[in-house]
C-alpha positions in Angstrom: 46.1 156.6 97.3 42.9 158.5 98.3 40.3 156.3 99.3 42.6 153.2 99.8 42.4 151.2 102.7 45.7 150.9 104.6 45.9 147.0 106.2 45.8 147.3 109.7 48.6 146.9 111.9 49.1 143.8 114.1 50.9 143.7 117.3 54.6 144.3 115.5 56.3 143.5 118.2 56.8 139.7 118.1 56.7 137.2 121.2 59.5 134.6 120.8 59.7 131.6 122.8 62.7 132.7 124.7 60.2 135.1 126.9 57.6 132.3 127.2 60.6 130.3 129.5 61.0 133.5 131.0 57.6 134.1 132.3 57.5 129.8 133.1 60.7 130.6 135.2 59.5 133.5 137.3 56.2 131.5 137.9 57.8 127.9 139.1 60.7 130.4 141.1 59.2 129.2 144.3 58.9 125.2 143.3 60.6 122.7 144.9 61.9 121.2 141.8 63.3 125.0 140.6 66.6 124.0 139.6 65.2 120.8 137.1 63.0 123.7 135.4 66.1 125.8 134.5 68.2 122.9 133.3 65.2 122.1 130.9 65.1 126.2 130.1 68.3 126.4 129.1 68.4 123.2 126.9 65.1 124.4 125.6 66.2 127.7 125.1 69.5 127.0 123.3 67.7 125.6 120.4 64.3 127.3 120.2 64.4 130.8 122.1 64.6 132.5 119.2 61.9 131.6 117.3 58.4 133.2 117.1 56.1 131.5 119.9 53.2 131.9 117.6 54.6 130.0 114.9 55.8 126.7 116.5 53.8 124.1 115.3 52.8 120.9 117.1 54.9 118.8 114.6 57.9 121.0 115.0 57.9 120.3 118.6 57.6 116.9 117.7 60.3 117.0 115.7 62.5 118.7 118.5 61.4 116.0 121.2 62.7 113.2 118.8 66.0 114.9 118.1 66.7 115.8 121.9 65.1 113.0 123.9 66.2 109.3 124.0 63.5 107.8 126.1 59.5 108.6 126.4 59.8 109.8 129.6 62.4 112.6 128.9 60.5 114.0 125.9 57.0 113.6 128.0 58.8 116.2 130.6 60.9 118.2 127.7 57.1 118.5 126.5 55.0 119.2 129.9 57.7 122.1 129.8 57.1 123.7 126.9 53.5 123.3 127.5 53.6 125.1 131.0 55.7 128.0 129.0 52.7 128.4 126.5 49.9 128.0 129.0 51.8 130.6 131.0 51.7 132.6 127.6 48.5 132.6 127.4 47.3 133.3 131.1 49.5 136.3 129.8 47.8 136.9 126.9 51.3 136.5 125.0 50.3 133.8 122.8 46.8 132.7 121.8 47.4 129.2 121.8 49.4 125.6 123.2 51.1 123.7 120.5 52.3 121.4 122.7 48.8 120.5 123.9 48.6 119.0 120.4 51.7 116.4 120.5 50.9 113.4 121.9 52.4 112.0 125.3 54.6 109.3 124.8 53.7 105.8 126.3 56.8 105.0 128.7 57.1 101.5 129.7 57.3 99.8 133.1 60.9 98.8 132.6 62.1 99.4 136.1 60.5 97.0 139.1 61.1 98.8 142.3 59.7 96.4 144.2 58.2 92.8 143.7 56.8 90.2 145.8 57.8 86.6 146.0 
């Protein structure tokens, strides 16, 4: 044992994705469009709070958005969310990086015409 390096300790105490909606909540409390953000935090929450916020991938989010979101332009906000949770992480300096900057925005189409000229 003499002489033996011990590895060195990280941080142990593990930042989950639950607190990243957390700290997204507290910083949108004063937004016009508060109560949309906690609709989206506690579908979000339900299903990934628990895991570790360093160790969501880009694809697993990916995943996630297909699973949850019927249209492009649900899982491009489902995904600006979790992307404001991470980049409020790491303004934190709770997580080192954005998974979500990594998935791609979905293309939504022009379906609805809200106006049109004769």
């Amino acid at each position: 044992m003499a002489g033996r390096k011990l590895p060195e300790l990280r941080n142990s105490k593990v930042v989950t994705v639950d607190e990243l909606i957390d700290d997204a909540l507290e910083f949108v409390a004063n937004h016009k469009d508060n109560r949309n953000y906690k609709s989206k935090a506690g579908i979000v929450r339900e299903d990934m709070g628990s895991l570790s916020a360093a160790e969501v991938t880009p694809q697993e989010l990916e995943r996630w958005l297909r699973e949850h979101c019927k249209t492009a332009a649900t899982a491009n906000r489902y995904k600006a969310f979790i992307s404001l949770c991470y980049r409020e992480g790491v303004r934190n300096g709770k997580v080192a990086v954005n998974p979500a900057r990594l998935v791609r925005q979905r293309k939504e189409g022009g379906e609805a015409v809200a106006f049109s000229q004769p």
